[in-house]
Biopython code that builds the backbone (N, CA, C, O; Angstrom):
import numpy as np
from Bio.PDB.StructureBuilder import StructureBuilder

atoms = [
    (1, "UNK", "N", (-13.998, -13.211, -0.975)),
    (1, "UNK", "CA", (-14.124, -12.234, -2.043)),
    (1, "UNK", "C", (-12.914, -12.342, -2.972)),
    (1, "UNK", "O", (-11.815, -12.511, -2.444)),
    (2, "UNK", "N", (-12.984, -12.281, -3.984)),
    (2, "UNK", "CA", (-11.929, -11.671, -5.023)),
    (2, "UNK", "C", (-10.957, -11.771, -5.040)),
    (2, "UNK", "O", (-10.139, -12.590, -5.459)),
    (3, "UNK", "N", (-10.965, -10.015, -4.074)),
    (3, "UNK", "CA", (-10.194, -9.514, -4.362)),
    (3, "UNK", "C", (-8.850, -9.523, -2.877)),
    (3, "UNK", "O", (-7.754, -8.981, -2.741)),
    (4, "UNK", "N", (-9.518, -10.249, -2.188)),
    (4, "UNK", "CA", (-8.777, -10.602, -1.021)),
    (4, "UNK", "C", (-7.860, -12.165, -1.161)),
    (4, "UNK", "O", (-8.322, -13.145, -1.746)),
    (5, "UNK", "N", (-6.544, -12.129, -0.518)),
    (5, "UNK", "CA", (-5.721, -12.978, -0.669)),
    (5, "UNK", "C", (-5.593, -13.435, 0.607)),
    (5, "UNK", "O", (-4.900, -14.436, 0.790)),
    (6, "UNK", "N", (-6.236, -12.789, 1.715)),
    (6, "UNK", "CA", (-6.254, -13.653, 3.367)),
    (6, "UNK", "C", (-7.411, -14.338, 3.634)),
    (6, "UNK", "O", (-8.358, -14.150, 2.870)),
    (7, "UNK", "N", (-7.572, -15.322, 4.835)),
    (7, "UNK", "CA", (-8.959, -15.884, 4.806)),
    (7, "UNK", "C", (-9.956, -15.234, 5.776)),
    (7, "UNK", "O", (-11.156, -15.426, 5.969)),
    (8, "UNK", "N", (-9.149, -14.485, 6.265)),
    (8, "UNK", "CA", (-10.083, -13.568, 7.433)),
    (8, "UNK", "C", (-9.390, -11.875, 7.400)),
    (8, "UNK", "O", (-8.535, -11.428, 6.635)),
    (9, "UNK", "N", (-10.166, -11.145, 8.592)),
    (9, "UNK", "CA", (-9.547, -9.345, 8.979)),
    (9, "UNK", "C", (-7.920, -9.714, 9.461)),
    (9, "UNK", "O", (-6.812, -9.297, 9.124)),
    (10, "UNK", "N", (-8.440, -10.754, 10.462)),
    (10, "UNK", "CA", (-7.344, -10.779, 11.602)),
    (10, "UNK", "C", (-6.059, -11.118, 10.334)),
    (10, "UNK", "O", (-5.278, -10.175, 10.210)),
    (11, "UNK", "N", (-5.889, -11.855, 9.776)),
    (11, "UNK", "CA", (-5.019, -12.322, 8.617)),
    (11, "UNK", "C", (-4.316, -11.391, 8.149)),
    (11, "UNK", "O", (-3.087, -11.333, 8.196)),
    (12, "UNK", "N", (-5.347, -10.287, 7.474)),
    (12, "UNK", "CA", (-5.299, -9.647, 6.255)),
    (12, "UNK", "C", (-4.601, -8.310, 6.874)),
    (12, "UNK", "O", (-3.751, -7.744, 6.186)),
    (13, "UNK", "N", (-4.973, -7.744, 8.279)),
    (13, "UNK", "CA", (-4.457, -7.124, 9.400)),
    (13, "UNK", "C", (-2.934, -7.473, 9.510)),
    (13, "UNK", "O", (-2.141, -6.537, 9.416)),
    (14, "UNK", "N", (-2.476, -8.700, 9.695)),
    (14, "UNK", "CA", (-1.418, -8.787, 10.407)),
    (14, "UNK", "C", (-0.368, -9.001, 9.545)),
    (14, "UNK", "O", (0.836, -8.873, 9.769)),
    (15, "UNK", "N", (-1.073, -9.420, 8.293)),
    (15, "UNK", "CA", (0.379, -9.370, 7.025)),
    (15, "UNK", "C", (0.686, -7.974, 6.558)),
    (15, "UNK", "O", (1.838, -7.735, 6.198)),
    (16, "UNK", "N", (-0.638, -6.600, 6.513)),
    (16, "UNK", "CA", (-0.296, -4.933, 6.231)),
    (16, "UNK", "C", (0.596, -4.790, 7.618)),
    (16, "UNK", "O", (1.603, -4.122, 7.383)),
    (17, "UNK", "N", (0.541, -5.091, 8.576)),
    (17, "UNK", "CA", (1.281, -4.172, 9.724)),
    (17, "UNK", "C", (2.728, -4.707, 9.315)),
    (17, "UNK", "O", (3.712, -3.973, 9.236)),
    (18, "UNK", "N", (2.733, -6.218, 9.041)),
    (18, "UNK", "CA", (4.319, -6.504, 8.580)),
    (18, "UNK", "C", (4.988, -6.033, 8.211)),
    (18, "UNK", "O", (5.999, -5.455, 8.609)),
    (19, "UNK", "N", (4.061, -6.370, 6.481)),
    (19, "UNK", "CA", (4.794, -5.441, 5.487)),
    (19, "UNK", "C", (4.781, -3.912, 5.379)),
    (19, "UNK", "O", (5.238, -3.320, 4.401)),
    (20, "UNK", "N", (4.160, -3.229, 6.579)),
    (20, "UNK", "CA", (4.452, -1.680, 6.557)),
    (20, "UNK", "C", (5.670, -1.418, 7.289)),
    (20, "UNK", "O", (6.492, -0.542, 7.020)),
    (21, "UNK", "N", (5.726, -2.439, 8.449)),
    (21, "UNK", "CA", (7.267, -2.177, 9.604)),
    (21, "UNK", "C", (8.666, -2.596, 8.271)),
    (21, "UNK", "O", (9.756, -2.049, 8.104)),
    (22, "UNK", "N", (8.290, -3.281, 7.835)),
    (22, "UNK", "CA", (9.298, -4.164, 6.748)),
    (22, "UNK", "C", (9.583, -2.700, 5.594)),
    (22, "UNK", "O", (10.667, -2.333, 5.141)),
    (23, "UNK", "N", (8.521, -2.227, 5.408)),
    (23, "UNK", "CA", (8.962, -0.947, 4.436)),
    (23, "UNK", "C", (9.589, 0.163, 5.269)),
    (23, "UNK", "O", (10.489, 0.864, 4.807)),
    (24, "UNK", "N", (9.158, 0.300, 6.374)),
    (24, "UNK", "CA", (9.953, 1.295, 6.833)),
    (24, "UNK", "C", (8.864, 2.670, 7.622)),
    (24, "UNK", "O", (9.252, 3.702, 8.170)),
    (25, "UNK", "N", (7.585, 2.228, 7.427)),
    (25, "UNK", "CA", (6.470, 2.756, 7.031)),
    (25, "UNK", "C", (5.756, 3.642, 8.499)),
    (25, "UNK", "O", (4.598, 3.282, 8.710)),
    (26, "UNK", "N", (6.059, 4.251, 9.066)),
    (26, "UNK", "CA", (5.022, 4.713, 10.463)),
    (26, "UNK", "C", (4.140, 4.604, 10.603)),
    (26, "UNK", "O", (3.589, 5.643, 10.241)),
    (27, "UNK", "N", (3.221, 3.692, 11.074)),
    (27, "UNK", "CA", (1.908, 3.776, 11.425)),
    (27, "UNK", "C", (1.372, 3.782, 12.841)),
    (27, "UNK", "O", (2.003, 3.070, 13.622)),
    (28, "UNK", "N", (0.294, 4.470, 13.348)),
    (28, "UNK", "CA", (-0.176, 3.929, 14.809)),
    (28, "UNK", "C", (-1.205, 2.453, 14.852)),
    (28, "UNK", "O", (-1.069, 1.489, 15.606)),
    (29, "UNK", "N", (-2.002, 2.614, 14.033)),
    (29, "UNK", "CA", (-2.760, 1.515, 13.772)),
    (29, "UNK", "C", (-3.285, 0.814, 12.686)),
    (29, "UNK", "O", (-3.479, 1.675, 11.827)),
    (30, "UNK", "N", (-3.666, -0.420, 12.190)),
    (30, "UNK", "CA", (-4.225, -1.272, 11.232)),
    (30, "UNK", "C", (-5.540, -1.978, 11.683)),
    (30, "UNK", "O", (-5.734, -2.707, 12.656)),
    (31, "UNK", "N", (-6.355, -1.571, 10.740)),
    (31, "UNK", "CA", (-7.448, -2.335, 11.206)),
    (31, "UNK", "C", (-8.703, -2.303, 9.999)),
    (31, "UNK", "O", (-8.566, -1.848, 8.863)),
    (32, "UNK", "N", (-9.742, -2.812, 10.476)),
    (32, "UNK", "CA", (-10.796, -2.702, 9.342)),
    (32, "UNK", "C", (-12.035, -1.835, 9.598)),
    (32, "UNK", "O", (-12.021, -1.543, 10.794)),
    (33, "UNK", "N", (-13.169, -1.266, 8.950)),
    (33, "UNK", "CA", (-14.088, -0.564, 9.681)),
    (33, "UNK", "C", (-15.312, -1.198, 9.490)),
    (33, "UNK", "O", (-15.521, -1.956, 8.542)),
    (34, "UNK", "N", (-16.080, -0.940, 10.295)),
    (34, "UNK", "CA", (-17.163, -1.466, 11.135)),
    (34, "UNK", "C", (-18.560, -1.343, 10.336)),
    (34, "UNK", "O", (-18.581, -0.603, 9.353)),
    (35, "UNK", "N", (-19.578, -1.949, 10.668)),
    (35, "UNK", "CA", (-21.453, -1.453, 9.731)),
    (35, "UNK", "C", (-20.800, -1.637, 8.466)),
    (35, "UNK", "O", (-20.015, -2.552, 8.216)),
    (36, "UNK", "N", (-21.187, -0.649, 7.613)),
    (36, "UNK", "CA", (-21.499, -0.869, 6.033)),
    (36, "UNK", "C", (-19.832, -0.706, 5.789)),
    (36, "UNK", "O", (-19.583, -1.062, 4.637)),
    (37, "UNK", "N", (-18.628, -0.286, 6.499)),
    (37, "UNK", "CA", (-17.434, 0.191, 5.570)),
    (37, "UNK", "C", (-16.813, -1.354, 6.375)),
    (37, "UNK", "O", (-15.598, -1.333, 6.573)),
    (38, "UNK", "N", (-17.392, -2.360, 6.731)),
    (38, "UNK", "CA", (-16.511, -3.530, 7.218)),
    (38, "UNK", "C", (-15.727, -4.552, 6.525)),
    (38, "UNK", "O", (-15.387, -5.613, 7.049)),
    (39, "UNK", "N", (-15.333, -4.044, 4.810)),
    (39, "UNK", "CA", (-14.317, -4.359, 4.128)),
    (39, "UNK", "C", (-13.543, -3.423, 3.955)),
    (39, "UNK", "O", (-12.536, -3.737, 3.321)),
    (40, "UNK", "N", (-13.647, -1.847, 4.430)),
    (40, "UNK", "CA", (-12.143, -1.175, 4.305)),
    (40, "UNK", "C", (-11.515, -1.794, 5.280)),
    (40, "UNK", "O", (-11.918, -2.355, 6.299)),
    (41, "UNK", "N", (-10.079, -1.549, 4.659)),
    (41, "UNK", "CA", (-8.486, -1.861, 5.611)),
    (41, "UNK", "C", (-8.534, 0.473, 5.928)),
    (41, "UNK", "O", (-8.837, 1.511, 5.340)),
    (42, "UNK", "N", (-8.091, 0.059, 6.994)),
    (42, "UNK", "CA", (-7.598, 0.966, 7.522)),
    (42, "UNK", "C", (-6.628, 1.166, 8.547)),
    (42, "UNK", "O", (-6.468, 0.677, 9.666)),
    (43, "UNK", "N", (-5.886, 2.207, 7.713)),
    (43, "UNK", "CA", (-4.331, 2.030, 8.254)),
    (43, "UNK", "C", (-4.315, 3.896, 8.737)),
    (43, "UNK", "O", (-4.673, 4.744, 7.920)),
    (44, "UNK", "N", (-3.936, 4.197, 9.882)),
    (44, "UNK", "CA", (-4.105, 5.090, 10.903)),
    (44, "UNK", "C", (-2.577, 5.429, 10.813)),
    (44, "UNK", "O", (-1.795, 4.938, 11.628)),
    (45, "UNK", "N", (-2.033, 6.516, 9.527)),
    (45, "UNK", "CA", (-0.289, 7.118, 9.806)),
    (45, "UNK", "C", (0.321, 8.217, 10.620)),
    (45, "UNK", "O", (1.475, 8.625, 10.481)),
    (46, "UNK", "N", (-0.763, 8.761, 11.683)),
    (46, "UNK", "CA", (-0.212, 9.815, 12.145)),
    (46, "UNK", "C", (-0.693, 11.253, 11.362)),
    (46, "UNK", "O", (-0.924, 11.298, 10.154)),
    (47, "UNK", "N", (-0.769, 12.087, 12.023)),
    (47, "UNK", "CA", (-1.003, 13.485, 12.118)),
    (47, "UNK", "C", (0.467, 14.469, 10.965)),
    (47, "UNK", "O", (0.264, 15.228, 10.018)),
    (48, "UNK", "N", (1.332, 14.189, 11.348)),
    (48, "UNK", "CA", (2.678, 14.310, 10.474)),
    (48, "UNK", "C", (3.691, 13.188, 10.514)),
    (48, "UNK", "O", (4.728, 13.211, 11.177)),
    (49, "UNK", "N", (3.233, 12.091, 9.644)),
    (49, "UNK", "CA", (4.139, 11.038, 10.094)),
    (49, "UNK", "C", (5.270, 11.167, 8.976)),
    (49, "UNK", "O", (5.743, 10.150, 8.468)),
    (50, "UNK", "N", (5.779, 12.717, 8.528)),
    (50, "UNK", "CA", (6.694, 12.576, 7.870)),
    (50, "UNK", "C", (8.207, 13.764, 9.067)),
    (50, "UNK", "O", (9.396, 14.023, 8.881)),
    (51, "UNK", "N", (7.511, 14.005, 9.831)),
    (51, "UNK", "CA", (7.980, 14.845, 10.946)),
    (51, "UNK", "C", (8.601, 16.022, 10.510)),
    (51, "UNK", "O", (9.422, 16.375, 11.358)),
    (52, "UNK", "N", (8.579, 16.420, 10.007)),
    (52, "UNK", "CA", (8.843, 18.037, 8.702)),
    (52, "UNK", "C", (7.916, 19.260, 9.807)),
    (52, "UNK", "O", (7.107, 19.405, 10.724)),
    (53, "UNK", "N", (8.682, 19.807, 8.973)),
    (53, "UNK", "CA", (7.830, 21.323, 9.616)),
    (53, "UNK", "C", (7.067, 21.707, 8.211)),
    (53, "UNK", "O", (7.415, 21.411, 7.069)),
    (54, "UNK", "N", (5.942, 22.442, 8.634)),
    (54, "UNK", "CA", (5.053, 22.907, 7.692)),
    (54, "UNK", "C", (5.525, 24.250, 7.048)),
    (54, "UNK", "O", (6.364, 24.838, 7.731)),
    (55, "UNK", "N", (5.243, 24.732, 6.126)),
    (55, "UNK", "CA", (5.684, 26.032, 5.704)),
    (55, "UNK", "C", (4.394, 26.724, 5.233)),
    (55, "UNK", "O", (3.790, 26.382, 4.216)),
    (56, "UNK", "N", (3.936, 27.941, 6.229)),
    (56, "UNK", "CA", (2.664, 28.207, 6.633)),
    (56, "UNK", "C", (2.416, 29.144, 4.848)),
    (56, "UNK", "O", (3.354, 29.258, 4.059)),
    (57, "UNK", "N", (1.277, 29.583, 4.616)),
    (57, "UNK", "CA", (1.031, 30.381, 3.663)),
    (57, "UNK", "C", (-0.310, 31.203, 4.089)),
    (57, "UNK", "O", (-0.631, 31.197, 5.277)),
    (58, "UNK", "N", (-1.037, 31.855, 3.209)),
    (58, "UNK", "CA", (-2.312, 33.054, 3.639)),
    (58, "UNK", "C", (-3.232, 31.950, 3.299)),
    (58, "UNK", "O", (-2.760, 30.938, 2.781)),
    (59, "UNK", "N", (-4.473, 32.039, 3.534)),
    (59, "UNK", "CA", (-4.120, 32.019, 5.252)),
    (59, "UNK", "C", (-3.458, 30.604, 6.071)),
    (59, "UNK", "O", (-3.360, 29.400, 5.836)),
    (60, "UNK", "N", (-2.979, 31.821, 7.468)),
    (60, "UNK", "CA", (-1.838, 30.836, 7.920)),
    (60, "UNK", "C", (-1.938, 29.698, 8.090)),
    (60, "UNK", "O", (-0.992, 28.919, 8.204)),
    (61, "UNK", "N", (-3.504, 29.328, 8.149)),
    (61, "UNK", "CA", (-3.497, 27.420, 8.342)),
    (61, "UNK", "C", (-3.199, 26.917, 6.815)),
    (61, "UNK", "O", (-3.485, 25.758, 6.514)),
    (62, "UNK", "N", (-2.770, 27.573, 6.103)),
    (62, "UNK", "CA", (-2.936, 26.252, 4.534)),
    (62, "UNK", "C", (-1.598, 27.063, 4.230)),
    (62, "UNK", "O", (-1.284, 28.247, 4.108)),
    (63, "UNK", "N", (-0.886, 25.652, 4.161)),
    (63, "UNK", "CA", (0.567, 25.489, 3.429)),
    (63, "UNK", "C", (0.694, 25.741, 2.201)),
    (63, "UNK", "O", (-0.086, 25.456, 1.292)),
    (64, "UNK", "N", (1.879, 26.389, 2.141)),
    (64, "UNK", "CA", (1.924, 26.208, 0.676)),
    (64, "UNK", "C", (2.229, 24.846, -0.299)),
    (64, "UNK", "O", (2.459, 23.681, 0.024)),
    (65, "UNK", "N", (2.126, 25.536, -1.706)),
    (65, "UNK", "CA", (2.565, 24.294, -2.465)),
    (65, "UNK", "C", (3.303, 23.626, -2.318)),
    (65, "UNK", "O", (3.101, 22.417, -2.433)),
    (66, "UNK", "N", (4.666, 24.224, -1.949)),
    (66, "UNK", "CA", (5.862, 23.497, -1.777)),
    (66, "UNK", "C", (6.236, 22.894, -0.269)),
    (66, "UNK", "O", (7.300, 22.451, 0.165)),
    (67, "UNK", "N", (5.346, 23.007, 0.155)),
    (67, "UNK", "CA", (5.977, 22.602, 1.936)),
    (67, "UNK", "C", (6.025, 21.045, 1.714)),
    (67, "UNK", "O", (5.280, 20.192, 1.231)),
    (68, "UNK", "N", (7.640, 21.107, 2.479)),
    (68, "UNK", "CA", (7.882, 19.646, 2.299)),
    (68, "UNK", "C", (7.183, 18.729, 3.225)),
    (68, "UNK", "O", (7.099, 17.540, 2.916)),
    (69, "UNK", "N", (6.548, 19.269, 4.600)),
    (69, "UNK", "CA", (6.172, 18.325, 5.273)),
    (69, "UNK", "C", (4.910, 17.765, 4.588)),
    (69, "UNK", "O", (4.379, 16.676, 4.809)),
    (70, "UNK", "N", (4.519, 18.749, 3.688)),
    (70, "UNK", "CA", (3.029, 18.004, 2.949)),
    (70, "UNK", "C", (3.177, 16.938, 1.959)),
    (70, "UNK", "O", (2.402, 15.999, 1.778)),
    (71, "UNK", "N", (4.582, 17.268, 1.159)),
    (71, "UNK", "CA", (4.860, 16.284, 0.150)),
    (71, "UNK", "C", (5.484, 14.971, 0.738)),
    (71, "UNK", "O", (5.465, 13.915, 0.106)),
    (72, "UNK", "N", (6.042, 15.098, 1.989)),
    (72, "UNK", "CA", (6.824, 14.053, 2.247)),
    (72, "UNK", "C", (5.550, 13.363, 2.704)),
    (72, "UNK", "O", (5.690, 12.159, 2.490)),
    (73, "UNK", "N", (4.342, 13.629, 3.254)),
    (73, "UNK", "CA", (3.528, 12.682, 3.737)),
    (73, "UNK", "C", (2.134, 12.102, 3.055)),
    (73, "UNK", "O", (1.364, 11.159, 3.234)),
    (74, "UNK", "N", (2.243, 12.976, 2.367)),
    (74, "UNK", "CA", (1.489, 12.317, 0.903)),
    (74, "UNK", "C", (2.805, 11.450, 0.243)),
    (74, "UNK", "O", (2.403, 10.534, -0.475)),
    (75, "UNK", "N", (3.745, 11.510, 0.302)),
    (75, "UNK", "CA", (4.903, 10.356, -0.341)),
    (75, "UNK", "C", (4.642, 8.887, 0.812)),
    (75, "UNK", "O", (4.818, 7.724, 0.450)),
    (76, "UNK", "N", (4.193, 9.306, 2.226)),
    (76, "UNK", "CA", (3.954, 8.222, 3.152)),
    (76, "UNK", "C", (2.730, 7.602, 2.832)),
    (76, "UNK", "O", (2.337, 6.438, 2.744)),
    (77, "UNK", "N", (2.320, 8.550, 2.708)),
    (77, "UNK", "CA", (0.818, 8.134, 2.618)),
    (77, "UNK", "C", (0.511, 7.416, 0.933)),
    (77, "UNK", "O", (-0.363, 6.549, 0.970)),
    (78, "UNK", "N", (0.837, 7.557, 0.163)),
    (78, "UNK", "CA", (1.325, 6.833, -0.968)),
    (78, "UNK", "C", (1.994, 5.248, -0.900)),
    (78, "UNK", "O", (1.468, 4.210, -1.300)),
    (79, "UNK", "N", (3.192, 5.410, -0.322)),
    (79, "UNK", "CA", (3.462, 4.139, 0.152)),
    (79, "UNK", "C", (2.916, 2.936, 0.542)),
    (79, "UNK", "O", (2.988, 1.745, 0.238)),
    (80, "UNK", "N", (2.162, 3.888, 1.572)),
    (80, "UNK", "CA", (1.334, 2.757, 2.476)),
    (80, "UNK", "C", (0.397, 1.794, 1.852)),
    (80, "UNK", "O", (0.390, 0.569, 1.977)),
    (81, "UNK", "N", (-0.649, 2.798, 0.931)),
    (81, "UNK", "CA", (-1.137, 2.136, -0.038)),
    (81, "UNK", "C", (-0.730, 1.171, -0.718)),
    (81, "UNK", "O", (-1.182, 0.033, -0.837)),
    (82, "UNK", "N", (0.379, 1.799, -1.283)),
    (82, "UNK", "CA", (0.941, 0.843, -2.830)),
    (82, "UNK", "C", (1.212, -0.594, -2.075)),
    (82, "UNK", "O", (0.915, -1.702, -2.523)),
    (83, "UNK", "N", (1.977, -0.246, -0.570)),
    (83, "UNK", "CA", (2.413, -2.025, -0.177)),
    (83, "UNK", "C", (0.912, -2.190, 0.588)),
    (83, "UNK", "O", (0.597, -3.325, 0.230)),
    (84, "UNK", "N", (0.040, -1.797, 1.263)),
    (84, "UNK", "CA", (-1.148, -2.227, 1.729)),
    (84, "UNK", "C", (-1.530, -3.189, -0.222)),
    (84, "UNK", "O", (-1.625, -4.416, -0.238)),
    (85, "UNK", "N", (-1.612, -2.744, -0.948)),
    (85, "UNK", "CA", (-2.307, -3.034, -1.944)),
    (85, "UNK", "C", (-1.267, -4.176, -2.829)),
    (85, "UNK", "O", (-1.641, -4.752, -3.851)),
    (86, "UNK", "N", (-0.034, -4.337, -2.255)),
    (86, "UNK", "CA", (0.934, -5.474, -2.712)),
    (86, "UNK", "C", (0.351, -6.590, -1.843)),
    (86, "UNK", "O", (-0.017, -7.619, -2.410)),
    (87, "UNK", "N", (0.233, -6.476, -0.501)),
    (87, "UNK", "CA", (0.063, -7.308, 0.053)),
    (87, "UNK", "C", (-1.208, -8.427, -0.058)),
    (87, "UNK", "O", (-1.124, -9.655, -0.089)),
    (88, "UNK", "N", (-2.245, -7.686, -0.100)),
    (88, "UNK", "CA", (-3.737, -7.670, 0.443)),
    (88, "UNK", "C", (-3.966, -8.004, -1.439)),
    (88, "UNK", "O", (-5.043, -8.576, -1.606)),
    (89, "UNK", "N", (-3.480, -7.854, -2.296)),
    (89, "UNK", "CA", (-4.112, -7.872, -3.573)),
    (89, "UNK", "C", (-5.219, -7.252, -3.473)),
    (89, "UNK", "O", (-6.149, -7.935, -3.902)),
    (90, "UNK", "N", (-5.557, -6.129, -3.044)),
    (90, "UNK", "CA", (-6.580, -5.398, -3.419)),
    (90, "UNK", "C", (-6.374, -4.276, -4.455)),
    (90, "UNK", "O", (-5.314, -3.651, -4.478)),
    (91, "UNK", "N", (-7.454, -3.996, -5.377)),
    (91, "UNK", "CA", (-7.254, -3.062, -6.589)),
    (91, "UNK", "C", (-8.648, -2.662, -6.631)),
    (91, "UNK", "O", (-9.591, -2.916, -5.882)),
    (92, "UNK", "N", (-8.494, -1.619, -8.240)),
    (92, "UNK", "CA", (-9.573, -0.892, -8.253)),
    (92, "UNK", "C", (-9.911, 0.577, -7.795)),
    (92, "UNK", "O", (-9.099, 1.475, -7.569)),
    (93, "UNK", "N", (-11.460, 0.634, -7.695)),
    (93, "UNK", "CA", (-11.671, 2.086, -7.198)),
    (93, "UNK", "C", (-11.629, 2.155, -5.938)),
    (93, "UNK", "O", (-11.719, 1.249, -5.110)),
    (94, "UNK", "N", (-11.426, 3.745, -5.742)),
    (94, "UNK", "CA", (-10.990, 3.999, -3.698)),
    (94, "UNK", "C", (-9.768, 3.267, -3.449)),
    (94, "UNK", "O", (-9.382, 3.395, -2.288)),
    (95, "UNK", "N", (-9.075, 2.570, -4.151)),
    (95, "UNK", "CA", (-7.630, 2.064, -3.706)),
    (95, "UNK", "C", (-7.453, 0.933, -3.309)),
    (95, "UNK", "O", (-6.435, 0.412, -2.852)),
    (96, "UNK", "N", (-8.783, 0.401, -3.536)),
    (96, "UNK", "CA", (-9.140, -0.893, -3.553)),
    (96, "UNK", "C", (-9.728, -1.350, -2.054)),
    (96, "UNK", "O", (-9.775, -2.482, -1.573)),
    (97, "UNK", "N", (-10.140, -0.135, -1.512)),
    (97, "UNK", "CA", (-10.789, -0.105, -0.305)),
    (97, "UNK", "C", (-9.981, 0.150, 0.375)),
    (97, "UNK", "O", (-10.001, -0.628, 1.329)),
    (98, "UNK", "N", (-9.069, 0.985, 0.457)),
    (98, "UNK", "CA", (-7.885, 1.340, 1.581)),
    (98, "UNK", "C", (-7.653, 2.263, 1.807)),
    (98, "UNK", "O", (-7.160, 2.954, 0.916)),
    (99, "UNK", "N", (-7.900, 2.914, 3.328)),
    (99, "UNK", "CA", (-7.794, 4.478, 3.635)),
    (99, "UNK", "C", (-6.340, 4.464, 4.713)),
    (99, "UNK", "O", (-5.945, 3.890, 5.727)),
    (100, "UNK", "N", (-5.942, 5.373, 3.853)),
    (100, "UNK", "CA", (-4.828, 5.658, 5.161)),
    (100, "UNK", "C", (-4.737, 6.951, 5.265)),
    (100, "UNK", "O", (-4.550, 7.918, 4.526)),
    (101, "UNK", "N", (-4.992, 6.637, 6.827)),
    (101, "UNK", "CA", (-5.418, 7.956, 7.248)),
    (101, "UNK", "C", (-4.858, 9.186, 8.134)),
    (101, "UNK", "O", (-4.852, 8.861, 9.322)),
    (102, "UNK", "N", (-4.418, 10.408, 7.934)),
    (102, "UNK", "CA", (-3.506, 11.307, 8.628)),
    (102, "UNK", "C", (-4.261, 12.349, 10.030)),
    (102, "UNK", "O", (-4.568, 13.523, 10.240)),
    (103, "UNK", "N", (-4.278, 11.362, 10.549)),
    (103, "UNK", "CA", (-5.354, 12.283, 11.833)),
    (103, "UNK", "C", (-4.426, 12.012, 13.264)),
    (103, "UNK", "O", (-4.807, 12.466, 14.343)),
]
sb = StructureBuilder()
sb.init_structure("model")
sb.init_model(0)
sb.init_chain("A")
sb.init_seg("    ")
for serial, (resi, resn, name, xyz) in enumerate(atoms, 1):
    if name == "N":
        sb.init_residue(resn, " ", resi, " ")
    sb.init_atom(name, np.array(xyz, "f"), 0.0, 1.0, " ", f" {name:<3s}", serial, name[0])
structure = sb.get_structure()
């Protein structure tokens, strides 16, 4: 395809996990998904992979605007992308097929 710069998953897999340890980047896993989504990259950052505390608001499950643990991991979660998408030359819509994901 295209928009891919590896010749296979396994490839295209093992140069994002690089260059995410190389950025500095937390992740638990890299991989691709399966049936019809078997050209997303998917990159698995953790639940709070910015390790912050939340700063609760009404109601108590939703943070407020300013809680840093939300901004710092949307700043991770940002990252990941931008070098997933240095690496992989992928672009476009959805991020060029790249979910990274906070679960």
């Amino acid at each position: 395809m295209s928009w891919r710069k590896h010749s296979s998953h396994a490839e295209e897999t093992a140069a994002v996990k690089a260059a995410l340890r190389k950025a500095g980047i937390p992740f638990r896993s890299v991989g691709h998904g399966t049936g019809t989504a078997w050209g997303w990259l998917e990159i698995y950052i953790g639940a709070n992979p910015s390790g912050l505390t939340h700063v609760k608001g009404e109601p108590d499950w939703l943070c407020r605007p300013e809680c840093p643990a939300c901004k710092g991991n949307r700043a991770i979660h940002d990252k990941a992308i931008a070098v997933a998408q240095q690496v992989t030359g992928r672009d476009g819509d959805y991020d060029g097929r790249i979910l990274a994901l906070q679960q």
